[in-house]
C-alpha positions in Angstrom: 2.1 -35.7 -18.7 0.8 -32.6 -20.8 -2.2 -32.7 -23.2 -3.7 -29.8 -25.5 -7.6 -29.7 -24.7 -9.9 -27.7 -26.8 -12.6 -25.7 -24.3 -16.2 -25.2 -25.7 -15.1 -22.3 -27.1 -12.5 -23.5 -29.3 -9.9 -22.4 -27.3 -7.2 -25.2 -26.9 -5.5 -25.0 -22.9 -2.2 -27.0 -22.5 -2.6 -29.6 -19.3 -0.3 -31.0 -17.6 -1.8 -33.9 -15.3 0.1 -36.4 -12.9 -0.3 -38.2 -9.4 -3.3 -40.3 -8.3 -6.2 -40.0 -5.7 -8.9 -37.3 -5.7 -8.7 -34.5 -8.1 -6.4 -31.3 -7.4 -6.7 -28.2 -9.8 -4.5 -25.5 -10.2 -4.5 -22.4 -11.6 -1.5 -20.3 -11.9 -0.7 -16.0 -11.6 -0.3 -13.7 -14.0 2.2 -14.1 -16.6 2.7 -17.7 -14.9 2.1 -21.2 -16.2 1.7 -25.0 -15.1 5.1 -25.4 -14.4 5.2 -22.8 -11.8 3.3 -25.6 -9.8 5.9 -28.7 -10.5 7.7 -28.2 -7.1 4.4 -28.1 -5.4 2.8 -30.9 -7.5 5.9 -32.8 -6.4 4.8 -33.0 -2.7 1.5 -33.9 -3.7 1.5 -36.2 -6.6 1.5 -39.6 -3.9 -2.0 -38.9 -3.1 -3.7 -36.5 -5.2 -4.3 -36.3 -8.9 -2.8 -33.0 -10.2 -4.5 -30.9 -12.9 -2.6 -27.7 -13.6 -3.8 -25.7 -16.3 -2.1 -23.1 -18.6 -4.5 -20.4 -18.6 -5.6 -18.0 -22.1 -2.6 -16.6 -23.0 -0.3 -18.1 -21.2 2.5 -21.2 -21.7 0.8 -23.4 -23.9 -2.1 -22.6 -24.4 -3.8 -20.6 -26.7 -3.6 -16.4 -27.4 -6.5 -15.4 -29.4 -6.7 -11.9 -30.5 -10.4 -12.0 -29.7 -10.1 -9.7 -25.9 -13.7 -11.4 -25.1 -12.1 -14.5 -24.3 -10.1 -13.8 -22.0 -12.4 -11.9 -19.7 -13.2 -13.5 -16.7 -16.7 -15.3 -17.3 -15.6 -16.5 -20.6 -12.3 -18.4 -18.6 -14.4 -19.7 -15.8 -16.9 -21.1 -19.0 -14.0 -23.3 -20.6 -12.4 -23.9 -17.6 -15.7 -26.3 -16.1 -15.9 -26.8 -19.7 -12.3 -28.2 -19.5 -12.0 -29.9 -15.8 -15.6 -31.8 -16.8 -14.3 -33.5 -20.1 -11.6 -35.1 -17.7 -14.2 -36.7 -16.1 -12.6 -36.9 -12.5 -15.5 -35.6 -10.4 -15.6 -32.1 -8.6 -11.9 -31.0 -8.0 -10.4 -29.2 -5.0 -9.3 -26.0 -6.9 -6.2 -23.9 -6.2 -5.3 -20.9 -7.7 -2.8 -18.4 -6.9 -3.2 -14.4 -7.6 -5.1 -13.8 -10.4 -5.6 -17.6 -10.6 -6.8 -17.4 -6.9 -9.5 -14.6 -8.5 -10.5 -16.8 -10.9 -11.3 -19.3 -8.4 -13.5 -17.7 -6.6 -15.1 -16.4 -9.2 -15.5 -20.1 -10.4 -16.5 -21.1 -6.6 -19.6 -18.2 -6.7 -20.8 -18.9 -10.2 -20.3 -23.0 -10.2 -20.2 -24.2 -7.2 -21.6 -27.7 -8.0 -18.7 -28.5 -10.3 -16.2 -28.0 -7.6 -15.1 -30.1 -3.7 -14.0 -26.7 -2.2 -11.3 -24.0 -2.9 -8.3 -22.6 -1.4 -6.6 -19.5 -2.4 -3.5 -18.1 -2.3 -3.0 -14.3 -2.1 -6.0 -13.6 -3.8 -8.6 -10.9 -3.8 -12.8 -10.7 -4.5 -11.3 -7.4 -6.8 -11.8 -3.7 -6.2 -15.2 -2.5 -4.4 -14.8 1.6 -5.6 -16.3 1.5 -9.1 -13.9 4.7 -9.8 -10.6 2.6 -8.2 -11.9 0.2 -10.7 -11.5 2.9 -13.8 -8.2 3.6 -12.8 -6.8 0.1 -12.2 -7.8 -0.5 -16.0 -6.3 2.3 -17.4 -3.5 1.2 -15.7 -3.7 -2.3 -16.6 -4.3 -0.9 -20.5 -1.2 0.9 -21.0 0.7 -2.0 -19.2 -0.7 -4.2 -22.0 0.0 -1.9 -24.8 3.7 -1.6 -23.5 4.2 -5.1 -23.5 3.0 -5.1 -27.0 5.3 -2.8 -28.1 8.4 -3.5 -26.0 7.9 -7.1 -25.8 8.6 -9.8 -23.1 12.2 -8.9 -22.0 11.0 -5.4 -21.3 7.5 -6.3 -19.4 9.9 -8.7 -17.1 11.9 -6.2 -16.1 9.6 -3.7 -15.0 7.5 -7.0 -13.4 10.2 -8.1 -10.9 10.7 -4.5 -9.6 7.5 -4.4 -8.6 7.4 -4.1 -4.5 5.1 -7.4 -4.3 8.4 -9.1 -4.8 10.5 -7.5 -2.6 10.7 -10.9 -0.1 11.8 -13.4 -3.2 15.3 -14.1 -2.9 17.6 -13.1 -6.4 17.6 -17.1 -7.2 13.6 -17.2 -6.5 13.5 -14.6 -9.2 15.6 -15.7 -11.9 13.5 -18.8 -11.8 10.3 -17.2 -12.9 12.7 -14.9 -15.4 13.3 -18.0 -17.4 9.6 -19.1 -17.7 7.9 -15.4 -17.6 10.1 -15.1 -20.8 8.3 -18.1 -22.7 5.3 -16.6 -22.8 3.6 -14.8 -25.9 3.3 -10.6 -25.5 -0.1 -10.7 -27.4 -1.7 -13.1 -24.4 -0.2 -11.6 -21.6 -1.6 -8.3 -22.9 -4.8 -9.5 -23.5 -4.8 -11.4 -20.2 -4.2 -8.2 -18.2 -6.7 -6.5 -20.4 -9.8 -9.0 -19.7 -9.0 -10.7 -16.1 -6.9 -7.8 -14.7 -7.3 -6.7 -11.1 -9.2 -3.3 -13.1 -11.5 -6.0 -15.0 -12.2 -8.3 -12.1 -16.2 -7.8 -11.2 -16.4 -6.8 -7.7 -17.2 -10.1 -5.7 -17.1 -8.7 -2.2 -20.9 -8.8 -1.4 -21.2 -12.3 -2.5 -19.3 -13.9 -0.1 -21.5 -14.7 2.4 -23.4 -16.7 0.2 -20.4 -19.0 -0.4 -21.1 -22.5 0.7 -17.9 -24.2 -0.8 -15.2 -24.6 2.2 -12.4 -22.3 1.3 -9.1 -22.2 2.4 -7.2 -19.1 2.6 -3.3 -18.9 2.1 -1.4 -15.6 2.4 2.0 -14.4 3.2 2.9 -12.8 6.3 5.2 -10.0 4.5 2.6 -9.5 2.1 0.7 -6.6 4.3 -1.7 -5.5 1.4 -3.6 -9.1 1.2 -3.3 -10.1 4.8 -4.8 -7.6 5.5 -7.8 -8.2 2.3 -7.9 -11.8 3.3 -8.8 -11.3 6.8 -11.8 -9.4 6.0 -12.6 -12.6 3.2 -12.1 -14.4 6.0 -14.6 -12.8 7.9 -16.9 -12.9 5.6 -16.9 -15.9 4.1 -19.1 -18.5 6.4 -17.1 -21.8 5.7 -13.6 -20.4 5.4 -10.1 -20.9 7.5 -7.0 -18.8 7.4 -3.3 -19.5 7.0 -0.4 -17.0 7.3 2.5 -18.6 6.0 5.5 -17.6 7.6 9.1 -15.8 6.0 6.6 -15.3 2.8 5.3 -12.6 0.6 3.2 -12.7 -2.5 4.0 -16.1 -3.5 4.0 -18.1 -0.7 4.0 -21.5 -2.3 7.6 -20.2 -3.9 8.9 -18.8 -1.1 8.3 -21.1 1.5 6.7 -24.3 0.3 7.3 -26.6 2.7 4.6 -24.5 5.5 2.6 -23.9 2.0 2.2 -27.7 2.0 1.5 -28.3 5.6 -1.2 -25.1 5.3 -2.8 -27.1 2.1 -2.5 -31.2 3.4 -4.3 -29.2 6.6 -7.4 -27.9 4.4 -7.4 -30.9 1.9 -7.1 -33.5 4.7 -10.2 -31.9 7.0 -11.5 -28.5 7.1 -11.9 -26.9 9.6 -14.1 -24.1 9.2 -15.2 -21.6 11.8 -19.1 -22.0 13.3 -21.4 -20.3 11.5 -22.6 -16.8 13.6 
């Protein structure tokens, strides 16, 4: 089922909903959509209610020219916005990458409107303000490419990126065909407000995150196991899962131990006693 929902801000998000039972949401990566979640939504759809949401820019939903709106406190503002005029009650909230960010971001600043939150291969951003500078500058001529090569070119540069270096050439060709549907304007503009360079720095306030939180990371993916065992550390109600023969996207590449890591935190947390 997909509906178009307009946030407060005007905004109109693409949603697609299915299944039944307590409240799911998802949030997908960068350059990603809803559907990247179907296989996942799949296994879940029996006993949870599945809200996955095309974010700003992305799949269905709108691409403003306005920057502002995409930036990361103005998403996490229609997104409760969003998630509350469904009327299901607090949702479990996924997200995965920069969807992951968002989450916590969502988890810190509105923790009432939300069960608890588990997040894949996801980061509380840089803590150097000058690695912070640089990241955007990257992230700003990245945009400004893909406004003036277009989608075709931004996808080819994207899957040479190392991150993917443990997706098999089918696992890639998949996201190809959906990366490709998506609008140059919002993926720009995306990058440019919620990029890893834009991200506020959310590593002191994890320790006053109350919200269970499951962690989800791949064990080829060195960079973030290695981030999200020091979130892990210092987060108070928090549990860690390395999924095995998985990099970056571990609900892709192997989504059967995704599944079993996720029914695990859903189904009964089990968080680590507080020090």
């Amino acid at each position: 089922m997909k509906r178009l929902t307009a946030a407060a801000s005007g905004h109109r998000y693409q949603v697609e909903i299915s299944g039944r039972g307590p409240p799911l949401a998802l949030l997908h990566g960068f350059s990603g959509d809803a559907s990247t979640w179907r296989p996942i939504i799949e296994r879940l759809s029996d006993d949870l209610l599945c809200v996955a949401i095309d974010l700003l820019g992305h799949g269905g939903s709108d691409a403003p020219d306005d920057r502002a709106s995409y930036r990361m406190e103005a998403a996490a503002v229609d997104i409760v916005d969003l998630l509350a005029q469904l009327g299901t009650g607090p949702p479990r909230l996924l997200g995965y990458s920069m969807g992951g960010r968002l989450a916590l971001y969502l988890g810190l600043r509105y923790p009432s409107a939300f069960h608890s939150l588990i997040l894949e291969s996801a980061s509380p951003g840089l803590t150097d303000a000058a690695a912070r500078a640089a990241r955007q500058e990257r992230d700003g001529k990245l945009a400004d490419a893909i406004e003036a090569f277009g989608i075709a070119a931004f996808v080819d540069h994207w899957e040479r990126l190392p991150l993917w270096e443990s997706q098999t050439p089918r696992q890639l060709q998949t996201q190809r065909k959906q990366r490709l549907t998506n609008s140059p304007a919002g993926l720009a503009n995306s990058l440019r407000g919620m990029g890893a360079g834009a991200q506020p720095n959310l590593w002191g306030e994890l320790p006053t995150l109350q919200l269970s939180v499951g962690l989800i990371v791949g064990e080829r993916d060195d960079k973030f196991r290695g981030i999200n065992r020091v979130m892990h550390e210092a987060m108070p109600r928090s549990r860690l899962s390395i999924i095995p023969a998985a990099g970056h996207n571990t609900h892709l590449e192997n989504p059967e131990a995704f599944c079993r890591a996720l029914h695990s935190f859903l189904h009964g947390f089990q968080v680590k006693p507080s020090k």
